[in-house]
Short mmCIF file of the C-alpha atoms (twelve columns), coordinates in Angstrom:
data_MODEL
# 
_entry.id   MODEL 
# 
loop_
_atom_site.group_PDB 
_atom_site.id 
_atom_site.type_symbol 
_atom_site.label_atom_id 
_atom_site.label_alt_id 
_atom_site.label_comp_id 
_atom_site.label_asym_id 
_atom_site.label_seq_id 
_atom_site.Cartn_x 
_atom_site.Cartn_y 
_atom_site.Cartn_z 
_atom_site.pdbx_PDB_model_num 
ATOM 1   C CA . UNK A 1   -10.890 1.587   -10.964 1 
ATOM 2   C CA . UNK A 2   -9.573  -1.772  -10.781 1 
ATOM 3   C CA . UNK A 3   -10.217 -4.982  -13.262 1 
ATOM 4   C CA . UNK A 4   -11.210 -7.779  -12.042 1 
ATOM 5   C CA . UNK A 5   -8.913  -11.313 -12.164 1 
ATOM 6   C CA . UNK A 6   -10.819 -12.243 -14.585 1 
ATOM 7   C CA . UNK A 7   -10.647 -9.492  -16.957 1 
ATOM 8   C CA . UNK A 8   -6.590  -9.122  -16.487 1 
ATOM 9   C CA . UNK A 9   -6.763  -13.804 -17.542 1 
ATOM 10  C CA . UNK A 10  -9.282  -13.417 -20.367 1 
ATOM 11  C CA . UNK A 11  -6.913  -10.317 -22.079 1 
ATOM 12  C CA . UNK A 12  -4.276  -12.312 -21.398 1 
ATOM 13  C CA . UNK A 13  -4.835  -15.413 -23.600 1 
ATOM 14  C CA . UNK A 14  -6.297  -13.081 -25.971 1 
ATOM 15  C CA . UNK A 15  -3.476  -11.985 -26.403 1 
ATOM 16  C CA . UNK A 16  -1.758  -15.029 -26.691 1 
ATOM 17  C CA . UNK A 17  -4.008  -15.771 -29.601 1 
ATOM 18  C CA . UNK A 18  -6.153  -18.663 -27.824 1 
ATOM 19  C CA . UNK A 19  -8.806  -17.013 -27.281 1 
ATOM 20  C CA . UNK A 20  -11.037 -15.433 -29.991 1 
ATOM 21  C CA . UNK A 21  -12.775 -11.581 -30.019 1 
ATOM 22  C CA . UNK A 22  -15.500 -12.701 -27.132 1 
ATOM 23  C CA . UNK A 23  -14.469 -15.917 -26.218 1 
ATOM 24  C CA . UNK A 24  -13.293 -16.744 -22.563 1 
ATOM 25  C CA . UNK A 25  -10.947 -19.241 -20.942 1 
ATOM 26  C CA . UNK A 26  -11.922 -22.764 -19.512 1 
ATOM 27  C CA . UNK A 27  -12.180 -23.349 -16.178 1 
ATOM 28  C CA . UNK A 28  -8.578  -25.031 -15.980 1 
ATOM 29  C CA . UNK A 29  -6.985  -22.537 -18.043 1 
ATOM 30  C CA . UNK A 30  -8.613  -19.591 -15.843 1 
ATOM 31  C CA . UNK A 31  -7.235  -21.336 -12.667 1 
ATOM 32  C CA . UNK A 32  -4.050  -22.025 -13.677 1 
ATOM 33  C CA . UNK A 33  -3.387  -18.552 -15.120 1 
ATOM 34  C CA . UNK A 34  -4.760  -16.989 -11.569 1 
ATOM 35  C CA . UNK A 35  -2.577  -18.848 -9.972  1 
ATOM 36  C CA . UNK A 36  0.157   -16.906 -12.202 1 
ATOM 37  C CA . UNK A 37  -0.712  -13.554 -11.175 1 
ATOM 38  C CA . UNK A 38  -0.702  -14.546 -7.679  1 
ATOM 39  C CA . UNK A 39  2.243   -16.467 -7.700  1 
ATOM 40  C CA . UNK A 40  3.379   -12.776 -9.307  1 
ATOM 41  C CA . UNK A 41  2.543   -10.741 -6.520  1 
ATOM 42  C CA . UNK A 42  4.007   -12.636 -4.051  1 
ATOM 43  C CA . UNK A 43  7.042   -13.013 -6.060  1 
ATOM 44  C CA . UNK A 44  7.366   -9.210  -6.073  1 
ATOM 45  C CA . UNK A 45  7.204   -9.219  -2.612  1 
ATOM 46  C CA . UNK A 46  10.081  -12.122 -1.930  1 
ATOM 47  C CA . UNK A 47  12.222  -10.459 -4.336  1 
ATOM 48  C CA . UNK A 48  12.020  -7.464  -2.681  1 
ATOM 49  C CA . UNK A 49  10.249  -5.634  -5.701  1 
ATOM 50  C CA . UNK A 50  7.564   -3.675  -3.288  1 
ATOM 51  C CA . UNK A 51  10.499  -3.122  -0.806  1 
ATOM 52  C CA . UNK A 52  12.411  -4.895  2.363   1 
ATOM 53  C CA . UNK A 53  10.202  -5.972  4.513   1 
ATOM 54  C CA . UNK A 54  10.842  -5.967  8.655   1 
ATOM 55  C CA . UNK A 55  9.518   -8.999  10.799  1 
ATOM 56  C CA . UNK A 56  7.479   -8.013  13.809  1 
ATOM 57  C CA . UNK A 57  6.672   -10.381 16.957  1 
ATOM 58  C CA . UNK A 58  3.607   -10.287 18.657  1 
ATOM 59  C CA . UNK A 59  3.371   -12.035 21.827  1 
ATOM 60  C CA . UNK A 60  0.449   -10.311 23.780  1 
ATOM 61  C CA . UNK A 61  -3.175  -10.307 22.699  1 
ATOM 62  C CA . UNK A 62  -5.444  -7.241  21.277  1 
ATOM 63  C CA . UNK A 63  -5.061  -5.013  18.096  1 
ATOM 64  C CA . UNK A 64  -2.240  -3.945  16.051  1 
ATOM 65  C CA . UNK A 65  -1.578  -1.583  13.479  1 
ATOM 66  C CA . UNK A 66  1.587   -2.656  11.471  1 
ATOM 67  C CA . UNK A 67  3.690   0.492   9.516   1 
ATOM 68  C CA . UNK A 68  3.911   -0.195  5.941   1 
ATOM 69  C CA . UNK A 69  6.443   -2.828  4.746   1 
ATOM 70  C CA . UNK A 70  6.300   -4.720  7.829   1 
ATOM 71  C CA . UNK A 71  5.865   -8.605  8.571   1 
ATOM 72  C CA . UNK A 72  3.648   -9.477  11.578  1 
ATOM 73  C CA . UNK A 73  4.787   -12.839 12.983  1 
ATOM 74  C CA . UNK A 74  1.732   -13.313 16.135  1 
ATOM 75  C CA . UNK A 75  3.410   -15.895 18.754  1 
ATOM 76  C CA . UNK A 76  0.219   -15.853 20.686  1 
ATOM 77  C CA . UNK A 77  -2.971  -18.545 20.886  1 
ATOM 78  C CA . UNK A 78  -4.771  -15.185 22.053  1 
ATOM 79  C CA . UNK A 79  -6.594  -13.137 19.916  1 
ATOM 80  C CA . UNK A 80  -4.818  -10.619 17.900  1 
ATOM 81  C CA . UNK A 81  -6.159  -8.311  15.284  1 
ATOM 82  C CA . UNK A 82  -3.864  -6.615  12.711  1 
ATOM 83  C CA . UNK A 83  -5.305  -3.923  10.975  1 
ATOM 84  C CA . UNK A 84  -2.731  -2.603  8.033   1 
ATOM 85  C CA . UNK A 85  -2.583  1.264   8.546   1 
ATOM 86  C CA . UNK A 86  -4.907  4.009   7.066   1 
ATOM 87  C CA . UNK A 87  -2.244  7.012   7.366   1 
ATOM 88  C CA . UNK A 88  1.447   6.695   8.659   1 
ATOM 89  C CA . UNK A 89  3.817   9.641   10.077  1 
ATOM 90  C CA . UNK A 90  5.671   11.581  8.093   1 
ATOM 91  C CA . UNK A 91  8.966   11.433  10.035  1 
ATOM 92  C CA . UNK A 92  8.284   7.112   9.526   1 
ATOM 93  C CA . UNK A 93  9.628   7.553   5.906   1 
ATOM 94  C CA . UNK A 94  12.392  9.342   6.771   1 
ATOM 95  C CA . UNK A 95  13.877  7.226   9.446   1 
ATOM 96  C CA . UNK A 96  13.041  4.114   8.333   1 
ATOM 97  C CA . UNK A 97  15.335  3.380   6.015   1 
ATOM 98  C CA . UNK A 98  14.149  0.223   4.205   1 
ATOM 99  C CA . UNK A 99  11.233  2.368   2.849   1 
ATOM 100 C CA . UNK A 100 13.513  4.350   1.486   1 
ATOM 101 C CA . UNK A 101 14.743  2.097   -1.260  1 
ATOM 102 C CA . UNK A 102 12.953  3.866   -3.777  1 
ATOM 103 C CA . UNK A 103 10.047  6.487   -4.262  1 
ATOM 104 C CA . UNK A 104 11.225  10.380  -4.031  1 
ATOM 105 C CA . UNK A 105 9.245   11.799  -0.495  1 
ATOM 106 C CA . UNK A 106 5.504   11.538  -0.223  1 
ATOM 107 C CA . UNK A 107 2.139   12.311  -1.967  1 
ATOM 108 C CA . UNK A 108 0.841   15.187  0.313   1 
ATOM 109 C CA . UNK A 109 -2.984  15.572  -0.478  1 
ATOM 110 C CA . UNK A 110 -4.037  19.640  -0.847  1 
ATOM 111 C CA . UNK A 111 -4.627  20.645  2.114   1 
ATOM 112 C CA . UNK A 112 -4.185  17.821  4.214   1 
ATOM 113 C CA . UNK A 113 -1.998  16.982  7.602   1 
ATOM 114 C CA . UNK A 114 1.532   17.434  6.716   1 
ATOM 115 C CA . UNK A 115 2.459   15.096  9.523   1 
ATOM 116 C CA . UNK A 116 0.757   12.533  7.749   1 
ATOM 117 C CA . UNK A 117 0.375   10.728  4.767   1 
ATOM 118 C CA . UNK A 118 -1.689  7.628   3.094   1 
ATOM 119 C CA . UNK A 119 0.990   4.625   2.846   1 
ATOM 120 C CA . UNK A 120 3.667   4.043   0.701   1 
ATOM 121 C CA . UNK A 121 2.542   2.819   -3.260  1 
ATOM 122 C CA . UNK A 122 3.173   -0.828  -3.242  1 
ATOM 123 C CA . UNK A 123 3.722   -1.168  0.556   1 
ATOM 124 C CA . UNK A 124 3.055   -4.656  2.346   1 
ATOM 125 C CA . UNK A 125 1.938   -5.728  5.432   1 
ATOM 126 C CA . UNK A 126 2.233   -9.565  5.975   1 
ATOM 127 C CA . UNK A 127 0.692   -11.401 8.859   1 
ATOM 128 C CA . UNK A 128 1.512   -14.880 10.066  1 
ATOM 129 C CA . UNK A 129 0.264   -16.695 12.682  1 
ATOM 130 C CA . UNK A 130 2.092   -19.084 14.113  1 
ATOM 131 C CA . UNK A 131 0.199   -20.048 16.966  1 
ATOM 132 C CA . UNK A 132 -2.233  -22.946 17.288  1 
ATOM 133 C CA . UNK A 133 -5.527  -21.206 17.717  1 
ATOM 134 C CA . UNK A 134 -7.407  -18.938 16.710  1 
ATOM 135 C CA . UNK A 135 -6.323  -18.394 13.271  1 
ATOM 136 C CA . UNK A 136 -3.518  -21.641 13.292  1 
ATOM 137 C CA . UNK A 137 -0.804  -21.293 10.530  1 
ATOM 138 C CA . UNK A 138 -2.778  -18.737 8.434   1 
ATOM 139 C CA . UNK A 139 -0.899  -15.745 6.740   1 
ATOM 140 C CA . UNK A 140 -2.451  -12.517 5.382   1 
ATOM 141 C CA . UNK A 141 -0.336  -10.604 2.601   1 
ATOM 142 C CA . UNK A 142 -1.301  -7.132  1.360   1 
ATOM 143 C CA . UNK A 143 0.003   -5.031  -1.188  1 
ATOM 144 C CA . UNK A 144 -1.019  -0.454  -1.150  1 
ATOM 145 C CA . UNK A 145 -2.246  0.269   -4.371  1 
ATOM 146 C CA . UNK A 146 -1.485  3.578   -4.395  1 
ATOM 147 C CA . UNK A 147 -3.436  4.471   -7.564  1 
ATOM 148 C CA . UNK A 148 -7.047  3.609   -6.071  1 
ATOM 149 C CA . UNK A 149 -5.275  4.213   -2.547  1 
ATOM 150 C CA . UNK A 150 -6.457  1.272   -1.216  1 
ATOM 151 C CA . UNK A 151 -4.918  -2.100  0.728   1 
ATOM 152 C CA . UNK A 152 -5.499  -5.446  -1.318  1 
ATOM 153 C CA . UNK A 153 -5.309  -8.161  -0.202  1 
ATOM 154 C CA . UNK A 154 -2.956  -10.442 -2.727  1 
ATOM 155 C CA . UNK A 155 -2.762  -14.069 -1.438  1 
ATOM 156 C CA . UNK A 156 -6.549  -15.289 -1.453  1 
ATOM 157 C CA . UNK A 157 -6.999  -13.975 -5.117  1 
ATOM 158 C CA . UNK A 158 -10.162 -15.184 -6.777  1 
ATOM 159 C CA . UNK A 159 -11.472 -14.536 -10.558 1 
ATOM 160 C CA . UNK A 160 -14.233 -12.565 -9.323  1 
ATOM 161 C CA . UNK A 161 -11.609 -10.233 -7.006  1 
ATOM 162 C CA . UNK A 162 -10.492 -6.985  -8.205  1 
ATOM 163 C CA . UNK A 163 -6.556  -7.186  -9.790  1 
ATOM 164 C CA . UNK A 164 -4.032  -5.690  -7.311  1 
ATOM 165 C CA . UNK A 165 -2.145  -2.612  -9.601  1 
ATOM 166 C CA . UNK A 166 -4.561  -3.263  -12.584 1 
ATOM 167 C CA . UNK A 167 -5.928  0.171   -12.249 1 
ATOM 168 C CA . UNK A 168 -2.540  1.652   -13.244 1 
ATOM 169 C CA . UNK A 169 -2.711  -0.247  -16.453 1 
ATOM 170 C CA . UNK A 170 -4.315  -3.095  -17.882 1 
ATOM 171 C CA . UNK A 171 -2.749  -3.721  -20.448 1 
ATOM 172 C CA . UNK A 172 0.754   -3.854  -19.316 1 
ATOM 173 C CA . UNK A 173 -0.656  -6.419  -16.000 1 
ATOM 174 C CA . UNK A 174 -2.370  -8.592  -18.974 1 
ATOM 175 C CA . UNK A 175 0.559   -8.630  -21.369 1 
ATOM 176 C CA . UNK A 176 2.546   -9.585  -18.222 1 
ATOM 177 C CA . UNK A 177 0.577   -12.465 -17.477 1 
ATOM 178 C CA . UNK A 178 0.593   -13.243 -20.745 1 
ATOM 179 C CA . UNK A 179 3.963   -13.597 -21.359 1 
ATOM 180 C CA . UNK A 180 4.108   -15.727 -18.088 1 
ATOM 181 C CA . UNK A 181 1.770   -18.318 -20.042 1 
ATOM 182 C CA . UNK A 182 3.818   -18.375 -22.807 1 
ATOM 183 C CA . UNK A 183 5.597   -21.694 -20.938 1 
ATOM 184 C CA . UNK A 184 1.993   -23.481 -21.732 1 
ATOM 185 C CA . UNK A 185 1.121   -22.116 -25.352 1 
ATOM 186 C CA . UNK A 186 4.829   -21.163 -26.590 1 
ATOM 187 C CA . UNK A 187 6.395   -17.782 -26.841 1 
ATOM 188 C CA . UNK A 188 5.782   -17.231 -30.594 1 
ATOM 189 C CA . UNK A 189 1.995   -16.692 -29.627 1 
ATOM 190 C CA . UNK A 190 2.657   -13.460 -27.824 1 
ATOM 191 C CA . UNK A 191 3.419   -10.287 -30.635 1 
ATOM 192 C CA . UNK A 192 5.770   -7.850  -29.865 1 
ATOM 193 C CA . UNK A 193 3.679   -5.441  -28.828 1 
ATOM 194 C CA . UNK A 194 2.421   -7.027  -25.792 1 
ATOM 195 C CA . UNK A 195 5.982   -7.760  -24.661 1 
ATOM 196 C CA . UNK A 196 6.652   -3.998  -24.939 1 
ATOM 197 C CA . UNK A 197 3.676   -3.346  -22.754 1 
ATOM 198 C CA . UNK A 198 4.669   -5.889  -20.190 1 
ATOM 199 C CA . UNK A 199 8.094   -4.928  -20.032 1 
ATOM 200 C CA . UNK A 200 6.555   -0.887  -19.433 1 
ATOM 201 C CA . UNK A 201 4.817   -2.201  -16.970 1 
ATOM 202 C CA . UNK A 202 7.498   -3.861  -15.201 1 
ATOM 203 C CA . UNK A 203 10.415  -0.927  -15.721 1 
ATOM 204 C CA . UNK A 204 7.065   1.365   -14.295 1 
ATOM 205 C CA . UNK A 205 6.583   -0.683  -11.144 1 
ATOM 206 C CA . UNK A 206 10.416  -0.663  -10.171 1 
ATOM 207 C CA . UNK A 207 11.032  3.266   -11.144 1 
ATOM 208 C CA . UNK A 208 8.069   4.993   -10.117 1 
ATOM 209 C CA . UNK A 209 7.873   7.350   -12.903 1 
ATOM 210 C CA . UNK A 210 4.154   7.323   -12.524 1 
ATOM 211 C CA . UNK A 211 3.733   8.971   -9.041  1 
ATOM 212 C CA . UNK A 212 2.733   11.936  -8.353  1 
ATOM 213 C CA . UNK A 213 5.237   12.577  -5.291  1 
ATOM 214 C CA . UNK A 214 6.514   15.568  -3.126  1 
ATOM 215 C CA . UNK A 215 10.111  15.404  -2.694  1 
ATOM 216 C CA . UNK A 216 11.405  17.782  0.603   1 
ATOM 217 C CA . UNK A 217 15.419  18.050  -0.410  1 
ATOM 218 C CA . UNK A 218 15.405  19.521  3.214   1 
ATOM 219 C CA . UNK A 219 14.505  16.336  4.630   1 
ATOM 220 C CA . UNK A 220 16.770  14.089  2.701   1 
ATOM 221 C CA . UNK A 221 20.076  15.611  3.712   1 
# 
């Protein structure tokens, strides 16, 4: 399951040395290094890390359900709900092609609908609304964790929330933050080890090597 915020910050100056064997970080320093990790995900995210994302209008009121990697922009003072999906269509990964940037086919569960399939690892949905009222200015960002299979929402972290992709390893998403603070306590702080684990991490977010995929060779030609 995942860590919490906090857990993924206090590792992280421990292992920067700041912090001794059950210690934990001050207010300040707990805020600013939140502010990091979320600054993190959404940089993933801009830099196209999780994936292009395509923008959607919305100009009439009711519900919508967004297909992975796309960016909801709601012109509309009416109401509108956007729900990021439970289960998308198989043929949607396959003719699509921005979610086909990386990742080899899809994670079929035993037995399950062939036609369908949870969402991509690392997919976003982003919603913006532009509109005055109800919801004026407000955008909603979240990120598929594929391990826990689960939306998360990554732009209204707290310390108390559970860390988007902690679950898939802890220590390489606290080394990473920790090497992010190294600007504040100096790079010299962090041993080599934990910059091995970040950099893991990192090279395992981009590659995929960790999912547990079906790849249909049919399908791809």
């Amino acid at each position: 399951m995942p860590y919490s915020v906090r857990d993924v910050v206090t590792t992280a100056y421990r292992k920067l040395g700041v912090l001794r064997s059950g210690g934990v970080p001050s207010a300040g320093d707990a805020e600013d290094a939140r502010l990091s990790l979320q600054s993190w995900y959404a940089e993933c995210i801009d830099s196209g890390t999780f994936g292009r994302v395509c923008n959607i209008p919305v100009s009439q009121p009711g519900s919508v359900t967004p297909y992975p990697n796309q960016h909801v922009s709601v012109l509309t003072n009416d109401a509108v709900t956007v729900t990021p999906p439970a289960t998308v269509a198989y043929d949607y990964w396959n003719t699509w092609m921005p979610s086909r940037d990386y990742g080899w086919g899809l994670n079929v569960p035993l037995g399950g609908d062939t036609g369908y399939n949870v969402p991509r690892d690392k997919a976003v949905v982003m919603v913006t609304y532009q509109a005055s009222a109800p919801n004026a200015a407000q955008r909603l960002v979240y990120v598929y964790d594929g391990t826990i299979q689960r939306w998360m929402r990554v732009d209204t972290l707290t310390l108390d929330d559970e860390a988007p992709l902690s679950a898939r390893g802890f220590d390489g998403l606290a080394s990473l933050l920790a090497t992010r603070l190294t600007d504040q306590f100096g790079e010299e702080l962090l041993g080599a080890a934990s910059v091995r684990s970040a950099n893991r991490y990192k090279l395992a977010l981009v590659t995929n090597y960790g999912n547990d995929e079906e790849y249909d060779y049919a399908r791809s030609l």
